[in-house]
N, C-alpha and C positions, 0 to 999 in steps of 0.2 A: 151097721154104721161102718163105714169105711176105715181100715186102720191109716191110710194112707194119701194125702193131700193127693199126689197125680204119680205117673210111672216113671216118674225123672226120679224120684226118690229109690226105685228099687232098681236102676240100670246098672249092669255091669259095669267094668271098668272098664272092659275094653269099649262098649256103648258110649261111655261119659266121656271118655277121651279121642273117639270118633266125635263127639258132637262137638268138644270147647276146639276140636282141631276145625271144625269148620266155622264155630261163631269167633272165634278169637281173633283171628286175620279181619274179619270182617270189625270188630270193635276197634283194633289197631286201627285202621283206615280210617273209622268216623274222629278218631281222636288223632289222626296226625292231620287231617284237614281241619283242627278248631285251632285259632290264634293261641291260646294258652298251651298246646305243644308244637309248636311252629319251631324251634328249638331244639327241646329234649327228643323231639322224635322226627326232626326232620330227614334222617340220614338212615331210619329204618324202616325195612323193606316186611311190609305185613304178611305176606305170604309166608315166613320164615315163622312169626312168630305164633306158633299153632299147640304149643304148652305149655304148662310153669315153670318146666327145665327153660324152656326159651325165653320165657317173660326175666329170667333172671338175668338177661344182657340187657334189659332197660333200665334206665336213672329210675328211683324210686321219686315219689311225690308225698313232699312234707307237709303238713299242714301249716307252718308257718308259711311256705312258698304258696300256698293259698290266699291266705291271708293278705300276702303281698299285691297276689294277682290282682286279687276282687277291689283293692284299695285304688288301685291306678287304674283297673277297666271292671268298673261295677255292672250291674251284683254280682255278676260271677265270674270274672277272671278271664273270661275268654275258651272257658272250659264246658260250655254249653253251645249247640249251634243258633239258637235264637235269642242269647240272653235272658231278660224275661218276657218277652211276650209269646213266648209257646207255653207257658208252665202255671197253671191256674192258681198257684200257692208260691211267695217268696217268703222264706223263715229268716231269723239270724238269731245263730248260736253265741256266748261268749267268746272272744276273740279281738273284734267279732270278725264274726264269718258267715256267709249268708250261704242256702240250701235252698235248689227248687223245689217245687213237690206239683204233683199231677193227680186228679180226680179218677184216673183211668184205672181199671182193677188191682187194687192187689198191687200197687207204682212200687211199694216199697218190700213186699215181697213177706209181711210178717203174717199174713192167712197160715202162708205152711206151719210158722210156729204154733198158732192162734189150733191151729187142725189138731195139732200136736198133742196141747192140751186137751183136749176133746169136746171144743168147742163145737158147735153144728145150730141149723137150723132150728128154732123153739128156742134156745138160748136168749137170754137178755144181761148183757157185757155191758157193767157199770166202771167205764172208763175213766181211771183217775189218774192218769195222765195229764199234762198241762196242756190247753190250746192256744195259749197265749208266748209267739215267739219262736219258739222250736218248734219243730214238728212233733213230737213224740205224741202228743194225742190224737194227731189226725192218722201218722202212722198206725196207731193200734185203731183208731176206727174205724181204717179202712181193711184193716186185718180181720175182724169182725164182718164187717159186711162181706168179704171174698167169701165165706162158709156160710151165709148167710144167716146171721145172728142178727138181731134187732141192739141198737147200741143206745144207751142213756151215756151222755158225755156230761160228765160228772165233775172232771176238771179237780183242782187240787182244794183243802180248805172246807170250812164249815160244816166238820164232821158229822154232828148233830142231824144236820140235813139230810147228809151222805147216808147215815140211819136208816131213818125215815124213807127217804125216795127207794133204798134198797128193798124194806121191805111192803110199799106200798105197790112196787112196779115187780114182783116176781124176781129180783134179780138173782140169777143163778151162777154166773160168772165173774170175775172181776181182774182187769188189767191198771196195772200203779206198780210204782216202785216197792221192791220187798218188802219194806218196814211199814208204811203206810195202811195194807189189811189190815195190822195188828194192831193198828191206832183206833179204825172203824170197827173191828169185832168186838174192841175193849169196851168201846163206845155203847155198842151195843147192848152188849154184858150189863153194863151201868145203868142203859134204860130200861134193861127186861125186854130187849125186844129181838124178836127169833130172825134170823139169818137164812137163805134157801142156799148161801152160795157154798158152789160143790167142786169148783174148777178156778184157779187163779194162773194165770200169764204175767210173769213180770220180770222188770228191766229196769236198769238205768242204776243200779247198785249190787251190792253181793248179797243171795242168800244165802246164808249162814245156815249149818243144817242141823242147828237148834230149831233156829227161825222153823226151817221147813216143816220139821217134826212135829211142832204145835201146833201148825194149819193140820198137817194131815191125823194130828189127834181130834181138832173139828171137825173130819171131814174132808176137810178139801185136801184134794190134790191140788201141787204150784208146784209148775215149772217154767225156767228160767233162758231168758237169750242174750244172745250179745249182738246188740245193734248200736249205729248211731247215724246222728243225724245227717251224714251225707252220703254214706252207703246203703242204709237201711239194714235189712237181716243179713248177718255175716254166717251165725249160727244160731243152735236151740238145743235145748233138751227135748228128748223123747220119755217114754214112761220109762223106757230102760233106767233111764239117769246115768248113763256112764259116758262122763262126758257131753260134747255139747257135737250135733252133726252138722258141715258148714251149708251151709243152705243152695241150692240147684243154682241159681241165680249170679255165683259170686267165686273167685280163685283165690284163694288164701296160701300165702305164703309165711313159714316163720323164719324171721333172718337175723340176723346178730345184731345187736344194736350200734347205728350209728351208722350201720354200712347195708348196703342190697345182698347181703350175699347171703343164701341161704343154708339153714343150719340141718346138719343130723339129726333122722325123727326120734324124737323122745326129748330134745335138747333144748330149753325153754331160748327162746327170743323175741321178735318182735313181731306182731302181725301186719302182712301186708297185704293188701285186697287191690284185688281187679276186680271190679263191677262189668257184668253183662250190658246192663243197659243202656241201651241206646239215646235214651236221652240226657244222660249226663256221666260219659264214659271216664269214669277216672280210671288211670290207670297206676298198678303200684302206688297206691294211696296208701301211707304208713300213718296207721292206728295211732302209735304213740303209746300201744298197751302189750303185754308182753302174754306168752302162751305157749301153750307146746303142744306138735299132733300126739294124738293117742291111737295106736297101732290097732293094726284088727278094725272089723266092723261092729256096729252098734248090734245086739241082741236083738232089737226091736226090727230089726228087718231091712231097715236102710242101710245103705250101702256107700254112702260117701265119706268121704274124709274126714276122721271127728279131729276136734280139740281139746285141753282140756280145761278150758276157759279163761276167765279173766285173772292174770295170776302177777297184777301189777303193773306199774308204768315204765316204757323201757327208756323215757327220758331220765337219765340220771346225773343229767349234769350238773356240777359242786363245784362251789369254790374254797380252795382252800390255799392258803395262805395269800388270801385276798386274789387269787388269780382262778377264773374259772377252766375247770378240767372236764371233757366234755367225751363223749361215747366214741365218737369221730375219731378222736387224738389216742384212745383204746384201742379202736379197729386199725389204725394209721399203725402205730406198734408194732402188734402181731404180725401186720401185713408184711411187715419189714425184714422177719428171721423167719425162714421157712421151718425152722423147727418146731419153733414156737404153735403151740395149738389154742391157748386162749390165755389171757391175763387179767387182772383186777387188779384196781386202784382203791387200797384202804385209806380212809381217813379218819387220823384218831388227836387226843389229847394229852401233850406232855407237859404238865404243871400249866401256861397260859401258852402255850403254844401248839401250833398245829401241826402234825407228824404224815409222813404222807408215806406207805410203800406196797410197791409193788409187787405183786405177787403174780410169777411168770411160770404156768405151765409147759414145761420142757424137760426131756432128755439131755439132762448137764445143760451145756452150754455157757458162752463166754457171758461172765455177770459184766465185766465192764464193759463192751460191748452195749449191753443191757441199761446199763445207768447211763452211760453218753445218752442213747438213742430216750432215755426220759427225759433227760435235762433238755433233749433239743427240742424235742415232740411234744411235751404237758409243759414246755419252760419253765420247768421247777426241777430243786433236785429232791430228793426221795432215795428210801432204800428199797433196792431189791431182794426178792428172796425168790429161789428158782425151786419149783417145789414140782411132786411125781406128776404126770399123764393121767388126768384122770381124779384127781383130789381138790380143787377148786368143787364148790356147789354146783349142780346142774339148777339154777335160780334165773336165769338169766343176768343177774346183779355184773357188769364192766366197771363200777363204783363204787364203793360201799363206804356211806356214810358213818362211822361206829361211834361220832362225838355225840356227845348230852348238850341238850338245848334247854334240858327244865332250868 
């Protein structure tokens, strides 16, 4: 059994970065000729931009600017070259926000994951994933079929069933969100009825490595990815477990929240992806979920850039004292004092009222200085406190909520 989906997985670095030097220009191009970068990337010249040091002089792409797009030039914004009629699948996520999808192998690139866990031919992948709306069932079915596993799509609900058809069809695999297995083994438990599955792929929440513990006291190994529904695989776990590897298909960037500007590795921010694919090239498309690379290569053999997963949302913007204070108006700040290397905005409670201060990483410097440049930038006043290089959390947190809501 192969340990390894294909030799994109074990290329060197200087390999990997010979090849995104030659597809990357060519992705730039397909996305400066679609109406939805007609704009942000009219004035940039693709041959330039040949790796993530260089992708870091593009606008990033928010997903509310999505949102916007697809609402005035539906379904998708101008950010595809046929709209829909090149794309056999149209979804819509909450937002809403609408996501192509294609029948064509493996479109969204979760096989390698699907491989990962040691999924293979003779396998039978009881999909519990939803097919209704999102894509994420059809994602993992088609993940399934790339290794050539046979798939029961199971869809969410009617545990009972879920039971039943598991153990009347051989199932030996199973993809659904983390908590979900533990609802149908419970099930199972209850009915006396015995279980084949030896392999679990999931997504779309956190395992918790309680969670994980107690599948793999049943038996099974579960490992986990971070996808979503307009990129597809970003990352996955390997048997290693350390960390997550970002998948051949995708350029992962972690930036500071609120701004494109990328952070020192180890130092959590915001994930930003560029997508290879040529049929629906986003580019700098920010997650909206926070992360940080992890140094070194995985154990298990692969060789690309791990993360270490899902470690929160880097939208953090608060209101407080009725006025919303936003990550933007954080990175605006810093940008301001070159001394200055990072800052965080607390929000607390004194007696019925709201307390708001800032805490500024720096080598001394002028506090009043410091306080103008709040009052003008978050249009609130607030106290400063200018505190050592290096003693802020490395959390990603530019906000910190600290008030009680119970």
């Amino acid at each position: 059994m192969s340990t390894f989906y294909d030799d994109l997985e074990t290329r060197s670095a200087d390999a990997r970065a010979a090849d995104i030097a030659r597809a990357l220009p060519e992705q730039i191009a397909r996305a400066r000729a679609l109406p939805g970068y007609a704009s942000s990337l009219a004035d940039v010249d693709p041959a330039q931009i040949t790796s993530a040091e260089a992708l870091a002089s593009l606008p990033v792409l928010r997903k509310s600017a999505l949102v916007e797009a697809q609402a005035a030039h539906p379904p998708f914004g101008g950010f595809t070259a046929d709209g829909s009629a090149g794309f056999e699948h149209v979804f819509q996520s909450p937002g809403p926000i609408h996501e192509p999808g294609r029948t064509s192998p493996d479109w969204w690139r979760l096989g390698r994951f699907i491989h990962a866990c040691g999924v293979r031919r003779g396998d039978v992948v009881q999909n519990c994933f939803s097919y209704h709306f999102t894509p994420a069932g059809m994602m993992f079915e088609s993940a399934a079929r790339a290794v050539g596993a046979t798939v029961f799509p199971a869809g969410i609900g009617q545990t009972e069933l879920q039971v039943r058809a598991a153990a009347h069809l051989g199932v030996t695999a199973w993809a659904g969100t983390p908590d979900y297995l533990k609802v149908i083994l419970d099930k199972a438990d209850e009915m006396g009825v015995k279980l084949n599955i030896t392999r679990a792929g999931v997504g779309g929440g956190a395992l918790f490595p309680s969670l994980r513990q107690e599948y793999a006291e049943r038996g099974i190994a579960c490992l986990q990815c971070y996808a979503t529904a307009d990129i597809g695989n970003i990352a996955y776990e390997s048997e290693a477990m350390e960390g997550m590897i970002v998948d051949e298909g995708v350029i992962v960037e972690i930036v500071r929240p609120g701004t494109g500007e990328p952070v020192p590795e180890g130092e959590v921010g915001e994930v930003v992806v560029t997508t290879l694919n040529p049929d629906y090239p986003l580019i700098r498309f920010a997650t909206g979920d926070l992360s940080a690379v992890l140094p070194g290569q995985s154990p298990c053999g692969r060789t690309n850039m791990r993360i270490r997963g899902w470690m929160g949302r880097a939208d953090q913007t608060t209101k407080i004292k009725g006025m919303f204070v936003r990550p933007e108006q954080v990175a605006e700040l810093v940008a301001r004092f070159p001394e200055v290397r990072r800052a965080r905005v607390v929000a607390t409670r004194e007696g019925e009222m709201d307390v708001m201060t800032v805490l500024i990483e720096a080598e001394g410097g002028d506090r009043a200085a410091y306080e103008g440049a709040v009052r003008e930038i978050l249009k609130l006043r607030g106290s400063v406190e200018i505190v050592a290089p290096g003693s802020l959390p490395n959390d990603g947190l530019v906000i910190d909520d600290q008030r009680s809501y119970d």
